[in-house]
N, C-alpha and C positions, 0 to 999 in steps of 0.2 A: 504493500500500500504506500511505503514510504517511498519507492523507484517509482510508482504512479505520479504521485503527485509532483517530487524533482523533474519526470520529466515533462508534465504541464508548465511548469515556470520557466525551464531550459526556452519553451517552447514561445511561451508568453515571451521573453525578451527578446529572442530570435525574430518575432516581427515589430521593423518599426513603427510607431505611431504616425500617425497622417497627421499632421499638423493643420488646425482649423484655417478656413480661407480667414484673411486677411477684409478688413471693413471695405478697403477699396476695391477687392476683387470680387464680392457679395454685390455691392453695387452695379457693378461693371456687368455682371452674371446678369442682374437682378433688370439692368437698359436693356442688355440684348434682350432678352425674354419679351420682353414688354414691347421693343421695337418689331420686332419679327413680329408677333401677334397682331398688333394694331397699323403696321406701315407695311411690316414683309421685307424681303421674303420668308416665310415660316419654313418651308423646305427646301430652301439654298435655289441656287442660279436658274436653276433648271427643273421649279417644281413642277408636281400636278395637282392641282386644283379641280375636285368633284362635285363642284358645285354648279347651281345655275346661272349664278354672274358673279366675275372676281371681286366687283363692286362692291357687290355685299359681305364678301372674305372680310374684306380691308379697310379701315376708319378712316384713314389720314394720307398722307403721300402721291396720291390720286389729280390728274390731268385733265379734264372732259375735255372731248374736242371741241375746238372753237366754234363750231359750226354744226348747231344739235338736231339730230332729227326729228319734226314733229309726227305724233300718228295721229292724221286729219280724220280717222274715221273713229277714235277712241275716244274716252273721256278721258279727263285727268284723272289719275289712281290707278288704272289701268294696265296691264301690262300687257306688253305685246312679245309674240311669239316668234322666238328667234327663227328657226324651222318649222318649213312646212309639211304639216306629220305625214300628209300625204307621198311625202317624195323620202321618206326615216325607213331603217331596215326594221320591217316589224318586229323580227327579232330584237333589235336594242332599245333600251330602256329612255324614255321621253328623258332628256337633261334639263327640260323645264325653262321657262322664259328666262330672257337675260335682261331686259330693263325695263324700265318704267318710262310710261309716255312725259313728255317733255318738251318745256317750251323754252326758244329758240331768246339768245341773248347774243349782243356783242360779244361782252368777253366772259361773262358766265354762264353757268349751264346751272340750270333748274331743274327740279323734281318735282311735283306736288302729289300727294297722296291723299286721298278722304274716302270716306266710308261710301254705303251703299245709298246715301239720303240726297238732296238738293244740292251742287255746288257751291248755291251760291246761299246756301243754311249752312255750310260745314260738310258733318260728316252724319253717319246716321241718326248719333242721339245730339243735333244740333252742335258739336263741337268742331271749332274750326280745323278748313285744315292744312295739313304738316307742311311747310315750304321747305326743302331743302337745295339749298347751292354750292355747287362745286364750279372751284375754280377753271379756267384754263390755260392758268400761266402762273409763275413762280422767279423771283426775282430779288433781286437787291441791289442794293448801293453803297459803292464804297470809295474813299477817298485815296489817291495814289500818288507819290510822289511826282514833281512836276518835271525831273529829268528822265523821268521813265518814258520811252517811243511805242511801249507795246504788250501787252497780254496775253496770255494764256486763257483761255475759256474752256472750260469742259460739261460736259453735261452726260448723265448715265441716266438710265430708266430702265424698266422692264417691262416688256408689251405681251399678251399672252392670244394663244390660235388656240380654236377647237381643233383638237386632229384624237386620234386612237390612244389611249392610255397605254405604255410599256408594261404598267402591271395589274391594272387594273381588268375585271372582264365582268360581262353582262349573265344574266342569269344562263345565256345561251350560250356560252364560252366564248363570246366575242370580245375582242378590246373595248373600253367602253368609251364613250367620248368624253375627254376632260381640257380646262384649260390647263396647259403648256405654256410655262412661262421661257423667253428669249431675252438676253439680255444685251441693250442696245448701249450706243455710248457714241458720243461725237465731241469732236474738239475744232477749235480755231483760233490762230496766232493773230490775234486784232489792234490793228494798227491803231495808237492813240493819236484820233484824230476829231477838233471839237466839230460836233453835229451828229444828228441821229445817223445809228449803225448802220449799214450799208457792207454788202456784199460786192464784192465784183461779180460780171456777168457770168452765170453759167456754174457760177463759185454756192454752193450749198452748205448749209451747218453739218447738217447730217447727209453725205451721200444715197444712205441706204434709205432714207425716206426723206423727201422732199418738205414736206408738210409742214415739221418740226421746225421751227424758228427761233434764233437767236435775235434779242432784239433791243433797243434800249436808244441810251445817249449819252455822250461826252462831255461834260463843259469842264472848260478853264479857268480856276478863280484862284484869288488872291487871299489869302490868310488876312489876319489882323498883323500878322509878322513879317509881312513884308514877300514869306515865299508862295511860290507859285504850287498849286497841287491840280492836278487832275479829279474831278469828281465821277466815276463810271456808273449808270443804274445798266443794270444788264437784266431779259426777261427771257426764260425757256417758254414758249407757247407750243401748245398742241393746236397746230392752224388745220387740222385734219376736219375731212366733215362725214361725220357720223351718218352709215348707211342703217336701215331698216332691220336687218338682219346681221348676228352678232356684233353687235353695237361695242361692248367688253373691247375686241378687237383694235378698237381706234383709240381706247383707254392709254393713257400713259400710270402706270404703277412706281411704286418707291422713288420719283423722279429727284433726282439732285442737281445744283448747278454751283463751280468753282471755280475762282480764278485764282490765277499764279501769274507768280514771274516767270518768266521763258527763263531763267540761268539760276533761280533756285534764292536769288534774293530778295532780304526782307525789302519790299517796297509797299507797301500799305502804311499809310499815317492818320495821325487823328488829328481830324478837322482842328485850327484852331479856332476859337471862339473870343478872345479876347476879354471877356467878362469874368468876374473871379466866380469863382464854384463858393456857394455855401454849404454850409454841412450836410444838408441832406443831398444835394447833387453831388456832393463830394460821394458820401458812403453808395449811392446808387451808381456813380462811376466805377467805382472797386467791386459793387456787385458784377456788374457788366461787361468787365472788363474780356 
């Protein structure tokens, strides 16, 4: 009994302890989880997505195309049917509508949703109803030194096809249909030059798709200090126009946009302002920074 139990303790020390993650690598754990979930991608580059529209997957991160499709014979709330069941292999299983009818904006895309009662009473037990709008563009602005001639712009997204799932299958041992996510990315070296952006002819942000727009403007100003900076607002648009059938398709997913220096130098500066910071602008500067 006594070699029993020596050699449990032999045993016990022979394995190291795992040492508990650290507060900032809980956190770190704790963004991704919560980014994947709510922006994506939840299963890496090349997921599949089983659902009826990725839309509904993902909360945040999301593109509408600039140019929405109305359905002139639905009501608002409505959903319209990606496929036509008539032309579906009976065998496979309906993948069910991919959007909601929508009305057409400049640079937003709308949703509206209500019940089965009067539009113009709400929804059935008289409650109004749900507006929701997604963007279709994404943007910012930033201040750059004024001996700098030129930028780096990048921009990544993920756009997703209906095609055959690799592992998925239908009751009838077919592939099933799912969204396939593809991961897209475009760049361009933009010459700092003051006035709205501009392409040369024939010249595209994204080769692989025309549609996607870089876009924005330049100006030149003068500090309270005398030096000169570059101000750039730069805008990724989804200039795409949303057909009737797989709508998701024309979606932009997890879209990001970034600039740099073409040679890896700090060149971003902060505006100056010339009026002194009081306390709380001071402490909301250090939060921000």
């Amino acid at each position: 009994m006594a070699d029993e139990n020596q050699e449990q303790i032999d045993l016990d020390e022979a394995q190291p302890a795992v040492p508990p993650p650290s507060g900032n690598e809980l956190r770190a754990e704790l963004l991704r989880l919560v980014e994947g979930d709510l922006v994506g991608p939840a299963g890496g580059d090349h997921e599949e997505i089983d659902e009826s529209r990725v839309s509904d997957r993902y909360l945040s991160g999301m593109l509408a195309p600039k140019h929405r499709c109305p359905d002139d014979d639905s009501s608002p709330g409505t959903q319209s049917v990606e496929e036509n069941p008539e032309e579906e292999d009976p065998d496979e299983e309906d993948s069910g509508p991919s959007s909601m009818v929508v009305a057409v904006e400049a640079t937003e895309s709308s949703i509206s949703s209500s019940g089965a009662g009067d539009p113009d009473d709400g929804g059935a037990d008289g409650e109004p109803a749900i507006q929701t709008t997604f963007p279709s563009s994404i943007g910012f602005t930033c201040t750059v030194d004024g001996a700098v001639d030129k930028l780096r712009v990048a921009a990544s997204w993920g756009r997703y096809e209906k095609v055959p799932s690799d592992h998925l299958e239908t009751d009838a041992g077919k592939p099933k249909k799912v969204w396939r996510r593809i991961p897209e990315q475009a760049e361009y070296v933009l010459p700092l030059v003051e006035g709205d952006i501009k392409f040369p002819a024939n010249v595209h942000f994204c080769d692989a798709m025309h549609e996607i727009l870089l876009e924005g403007r330049v100006r030149r100003q003068r500090g309270s200090d005398g030096r000169e900076v570059w101000v750039a607002t730069f805008f990724l648009v989804n200039g795409q126009t949303e057909p009737r059938e797989l709508r998701d398709a024309h979606w932009l997913f997890q879209a990001q946009l970034t600039a740099e220096s073409v040679d890896g130098r700090g060149v971003f500066v902060r505006q100056a302002s010339g009026a002194a910071l009081d306390d709380e602008a001071a402490e909301m500067a250090m939060l921000y920074r």
